[in-house]
RODOKOL-104182 format. One record per residue: residue number from 1; residue in three letters; x, y negated, z negated of N, C-alpha, C in turn. Coordinates in Angstrom, 2 decimals, padded with zeros to 5 digits. Layout:
<rs>
  num  residu   n_east  n_north     n_up  ca_east  ca_north    ca_up   c_east  c_north     c_up
  NUM     Ala        X        Y        Z        X         Y        Z        X        Y        Z
...
</rs>
This chain:
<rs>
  num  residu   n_east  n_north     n_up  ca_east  ca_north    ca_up   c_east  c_north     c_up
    1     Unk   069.12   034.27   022.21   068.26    033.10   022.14   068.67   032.10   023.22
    2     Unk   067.62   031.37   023.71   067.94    030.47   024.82   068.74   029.31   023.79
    3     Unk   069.56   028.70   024.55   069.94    027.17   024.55   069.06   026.41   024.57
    4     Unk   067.93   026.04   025.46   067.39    025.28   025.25   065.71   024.88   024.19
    5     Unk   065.67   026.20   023.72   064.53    026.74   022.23   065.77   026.19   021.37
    6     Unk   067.45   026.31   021.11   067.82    025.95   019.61   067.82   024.66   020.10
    7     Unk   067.97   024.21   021.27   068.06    022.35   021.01   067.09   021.90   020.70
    8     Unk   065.78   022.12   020.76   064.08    021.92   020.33   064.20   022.09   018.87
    9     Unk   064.83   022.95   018.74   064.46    023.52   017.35   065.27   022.78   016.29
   10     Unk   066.46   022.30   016.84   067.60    021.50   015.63   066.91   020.01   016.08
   11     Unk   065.96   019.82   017.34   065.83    018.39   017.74   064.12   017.98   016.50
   12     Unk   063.82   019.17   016.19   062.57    019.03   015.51   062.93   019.14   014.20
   13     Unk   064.00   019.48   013.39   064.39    019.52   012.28   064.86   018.22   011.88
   14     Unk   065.35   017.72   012.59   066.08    016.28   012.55   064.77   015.38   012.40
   15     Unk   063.89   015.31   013.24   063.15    014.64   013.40   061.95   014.77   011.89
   16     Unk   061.71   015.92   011.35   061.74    016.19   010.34   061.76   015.40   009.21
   17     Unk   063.22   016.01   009.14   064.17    015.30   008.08   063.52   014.15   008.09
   18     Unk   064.02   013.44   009.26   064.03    011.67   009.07   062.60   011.54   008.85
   19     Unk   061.68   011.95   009.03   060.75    011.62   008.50   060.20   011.47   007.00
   20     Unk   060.55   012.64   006.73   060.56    013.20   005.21   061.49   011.99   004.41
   21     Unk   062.85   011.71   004.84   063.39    011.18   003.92   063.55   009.80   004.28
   22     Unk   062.79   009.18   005.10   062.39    008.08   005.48   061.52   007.44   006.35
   23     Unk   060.92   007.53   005.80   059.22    007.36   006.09   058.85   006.19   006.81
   24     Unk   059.10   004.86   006.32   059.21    003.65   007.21   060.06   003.73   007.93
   25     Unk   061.28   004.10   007.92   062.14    003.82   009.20   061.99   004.70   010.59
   26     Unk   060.98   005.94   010.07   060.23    006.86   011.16   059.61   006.16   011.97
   27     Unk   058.20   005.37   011.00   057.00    004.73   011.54   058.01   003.61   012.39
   28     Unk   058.94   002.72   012.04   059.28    001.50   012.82   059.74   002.11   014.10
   29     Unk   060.34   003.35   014.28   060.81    003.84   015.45   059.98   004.57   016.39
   30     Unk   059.28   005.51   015.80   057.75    005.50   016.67   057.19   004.28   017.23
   31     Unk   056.95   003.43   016.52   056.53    001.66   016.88   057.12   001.50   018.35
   32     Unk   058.39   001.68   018.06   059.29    000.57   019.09   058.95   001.45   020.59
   33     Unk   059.17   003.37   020.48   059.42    004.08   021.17   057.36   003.85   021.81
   34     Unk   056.56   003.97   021.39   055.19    003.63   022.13   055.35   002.26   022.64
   35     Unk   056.06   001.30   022.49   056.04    000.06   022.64   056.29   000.35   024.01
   36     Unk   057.53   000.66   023.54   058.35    001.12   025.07   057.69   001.42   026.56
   37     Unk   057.09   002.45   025.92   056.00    003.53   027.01   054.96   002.67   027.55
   38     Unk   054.58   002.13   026.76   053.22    000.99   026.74   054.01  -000.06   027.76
   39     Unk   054.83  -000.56   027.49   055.38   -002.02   028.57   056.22  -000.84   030.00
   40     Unk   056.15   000.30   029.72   056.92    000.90   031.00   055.51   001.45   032.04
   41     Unk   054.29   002.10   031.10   052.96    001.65   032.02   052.34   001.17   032.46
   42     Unk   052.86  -000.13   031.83   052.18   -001.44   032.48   053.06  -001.90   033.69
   43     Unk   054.31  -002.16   033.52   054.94   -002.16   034.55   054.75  -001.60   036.03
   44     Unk   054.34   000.19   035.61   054.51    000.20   036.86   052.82   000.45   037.48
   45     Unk   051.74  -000.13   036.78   050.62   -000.67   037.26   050.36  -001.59   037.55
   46     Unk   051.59  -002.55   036.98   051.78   -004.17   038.01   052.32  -003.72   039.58
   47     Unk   053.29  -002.60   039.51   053.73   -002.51   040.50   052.95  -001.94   041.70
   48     Unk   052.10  -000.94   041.14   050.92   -000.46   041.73   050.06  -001.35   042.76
   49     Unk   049.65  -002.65   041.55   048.79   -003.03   042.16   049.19  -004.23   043.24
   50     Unk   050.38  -004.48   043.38   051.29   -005.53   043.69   051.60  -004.24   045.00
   51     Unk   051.62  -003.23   045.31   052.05   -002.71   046.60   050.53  -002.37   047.24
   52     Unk   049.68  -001.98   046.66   048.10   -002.21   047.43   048.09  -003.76   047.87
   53     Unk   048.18  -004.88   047.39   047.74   -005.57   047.75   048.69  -006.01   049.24
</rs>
């Protein structure tokens, strides 16, 4: 078996778990982690548009 299929595979069990056995503290961390993504695309479409101009 590859190394990197069991790290997917123990990384999706975990993820799992924490879901299953905590349900809000999933959703608040999804929250933060799109937050994230969301202010890191905007960023670099400020930056975008700040090197066209």
């Amino acid at each position: 078996m590859d190394v990197k299929k069991v790290v997917v595979y123990i990384l999706v069990v975990f993820v799992l778990y924490t879901i299953i056995t905590s349900p809000t503290e999933a959703a608040d961390l999804v929250e933060v982690g799109f937050k994230g993504v969301s202010d890191a695309a905007q960023g670099v479409g400020e930056f975008m548009t700040e090197l066209v101009r």
